[in-house]
N, C-alpha and C positions, 0 to 999 in steps of 0.2 A: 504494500500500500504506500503511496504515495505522498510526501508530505503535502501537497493541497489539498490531497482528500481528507487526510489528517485533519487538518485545520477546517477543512468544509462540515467534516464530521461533527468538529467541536462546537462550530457556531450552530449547527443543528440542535445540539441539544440542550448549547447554554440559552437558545433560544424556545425550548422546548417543543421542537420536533421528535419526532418518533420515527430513525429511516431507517429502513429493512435492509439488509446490504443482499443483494443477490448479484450471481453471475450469467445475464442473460443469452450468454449463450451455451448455457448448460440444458442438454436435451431434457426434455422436457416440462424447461421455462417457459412457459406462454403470458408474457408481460400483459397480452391483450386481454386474458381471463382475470387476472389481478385485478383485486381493487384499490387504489392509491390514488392521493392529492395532486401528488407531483412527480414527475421521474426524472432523473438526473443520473446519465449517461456518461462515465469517468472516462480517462484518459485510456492509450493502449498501455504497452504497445502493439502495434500490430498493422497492417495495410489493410484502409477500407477495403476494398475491392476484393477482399478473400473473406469478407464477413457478409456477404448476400444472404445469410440467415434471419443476422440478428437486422440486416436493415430492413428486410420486408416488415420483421415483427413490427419496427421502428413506425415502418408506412402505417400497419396497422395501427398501433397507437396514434399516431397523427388524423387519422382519419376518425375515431374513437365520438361518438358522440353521447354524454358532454364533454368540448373538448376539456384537456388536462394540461396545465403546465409540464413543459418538457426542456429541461436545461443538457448543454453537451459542454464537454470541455476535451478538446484538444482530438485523440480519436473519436470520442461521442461526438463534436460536432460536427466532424467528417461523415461520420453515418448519418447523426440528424440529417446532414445535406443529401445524403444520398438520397436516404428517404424521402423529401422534399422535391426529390428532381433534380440538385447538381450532381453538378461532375468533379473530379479531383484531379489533380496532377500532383508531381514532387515538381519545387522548383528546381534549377540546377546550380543556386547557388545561393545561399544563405551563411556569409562566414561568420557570425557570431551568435547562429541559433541553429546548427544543422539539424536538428533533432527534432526543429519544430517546423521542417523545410517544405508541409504540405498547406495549396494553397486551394480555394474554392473557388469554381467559377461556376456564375446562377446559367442554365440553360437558355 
């Protein structure tokens, strides 16, 4: 776990939230059947484009009525996007952030 989740976790509770931690793309997650406020979609690592699982789920939460708050960070808003309809690239050159070198373009 990551220290921003760390800290996302903290403010969570000092603020008295209640977050489930699951890994949705663990077979037999179905984010869609869940009941929840809000979902919040952590970092990878990993390449969007080898997670077409958890992005359809993604579609279907977005599509989800009533809608639901849906937060991404870093790989999560890579799939948020996908789900949504962009596309992704790696840039070819990011020298003081290589690790955060992927960028969205809206279709």
């Amino acid at each position: 776990m990551t220290n921003i989740i760390k800290v996302l976790l903290n403010y969570f509770h000092v603020n008295e939230f209640n977050p489930t931690l699951s890994e949705i793309h663990v077979a037999g997650f179905e984010c869609v059947t869940v009941d929840f406020d809000g979902l919040f979609v952590s970092n990878g690592p990993g390449n969007p484009e080898t997670c077409m699982k958890t992005v359809e789920q993604l579609r279907l939460v977005l599509a989800r009525e009533p809608a639901k708050p849906v937060f991404g960070i870093c790989l999560g808003h890579q799939l948020l996007s996908l789900a949504a309809g962009a596309t992704t690239y790696k840039m070819k050159l990011v020298p003081l952030l290589p690790y955060l070198a992927d960028c969205l373009l809206a279709k």
